[in-house]
C-alpha positions in Angstrom: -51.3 168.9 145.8 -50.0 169.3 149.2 -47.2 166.5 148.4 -46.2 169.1 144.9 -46.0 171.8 147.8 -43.8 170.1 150.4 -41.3 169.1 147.8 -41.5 172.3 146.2 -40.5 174.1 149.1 -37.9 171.2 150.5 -36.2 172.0 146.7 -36.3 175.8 147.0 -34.5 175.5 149.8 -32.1 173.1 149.0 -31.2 175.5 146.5 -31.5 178.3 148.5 -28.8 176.6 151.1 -26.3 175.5 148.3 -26.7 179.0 147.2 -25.9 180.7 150.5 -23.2 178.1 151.1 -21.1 178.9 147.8 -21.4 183.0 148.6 -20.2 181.9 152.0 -17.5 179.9 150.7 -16.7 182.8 148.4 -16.3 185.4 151.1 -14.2 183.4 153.2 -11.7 183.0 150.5 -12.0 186.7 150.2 -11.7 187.3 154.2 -8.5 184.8 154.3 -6.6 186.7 151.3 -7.3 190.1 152.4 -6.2 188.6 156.1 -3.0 187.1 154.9 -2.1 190.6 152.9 -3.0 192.1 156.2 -0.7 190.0 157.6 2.3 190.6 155.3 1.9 194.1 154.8 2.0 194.9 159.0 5.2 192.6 159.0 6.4 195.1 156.7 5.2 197.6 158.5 7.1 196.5 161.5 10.5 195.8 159.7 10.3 199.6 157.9 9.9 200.8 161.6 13.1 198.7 163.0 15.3 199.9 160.2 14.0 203.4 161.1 14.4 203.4 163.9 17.8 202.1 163.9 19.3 204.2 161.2 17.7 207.4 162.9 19.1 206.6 166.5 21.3 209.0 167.7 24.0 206.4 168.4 24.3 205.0 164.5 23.7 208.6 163.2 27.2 209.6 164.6 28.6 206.7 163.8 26.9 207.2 160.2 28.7 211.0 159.9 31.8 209.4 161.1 32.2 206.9 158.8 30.9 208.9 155.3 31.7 212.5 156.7 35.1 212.1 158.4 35.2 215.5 159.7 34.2 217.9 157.2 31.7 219.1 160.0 32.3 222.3 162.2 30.3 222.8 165.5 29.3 226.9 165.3 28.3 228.1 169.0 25.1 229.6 168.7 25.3 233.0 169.7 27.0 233.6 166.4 23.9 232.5 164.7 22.7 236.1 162.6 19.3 236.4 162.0 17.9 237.8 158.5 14.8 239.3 158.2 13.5 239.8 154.4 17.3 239.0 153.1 18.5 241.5 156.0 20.8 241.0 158.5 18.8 242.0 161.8 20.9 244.4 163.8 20.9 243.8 167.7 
């Protein structure tokens, strides 16, 4: 009886550990892919940022309305700048 017992529990937990083991195996397959997306999608990130940040850069945005533009811009001085108030011209 106490040899059925010992074997008994040796097996539960072989089963137990072979269990345990292939969840384990499971969620480290899970933690790798969801790393490696991780991974891509900050490179991404990154690369979206760069381009931003060198398309919006003062530098390459006059060199942007230059290029597409020409000069069909006007600089207006700002004192000439009316304001409207409810489709009004505000008197001063």
């Amino acid at each position: 009886m106490k040899n059925f017992l010992i074997i008994t529990f040796v097996l539960i937990l072989v089963i137990l550990t072979s269990v345990v083991k292939t969840s384990t195996r499971n969620l480290e397959g899970k933690i790798f892919a969801i790393e490696e997306e991780v991974k891509l999608l900050s490179n991404k990130k990154e690369l979206i940022l760069l381009e931003n940040n060198y398309l919006s850069s003062p530098e390459r945005l006059f060199e942007l309305k230059n290029t597409l533009f020409k000069n069909d811009f006007d600089s207006i001085n700002l004192k000439k700048i009316i304001l409207l108030k409810n489709n009004e011209r505000e008197s001063k």
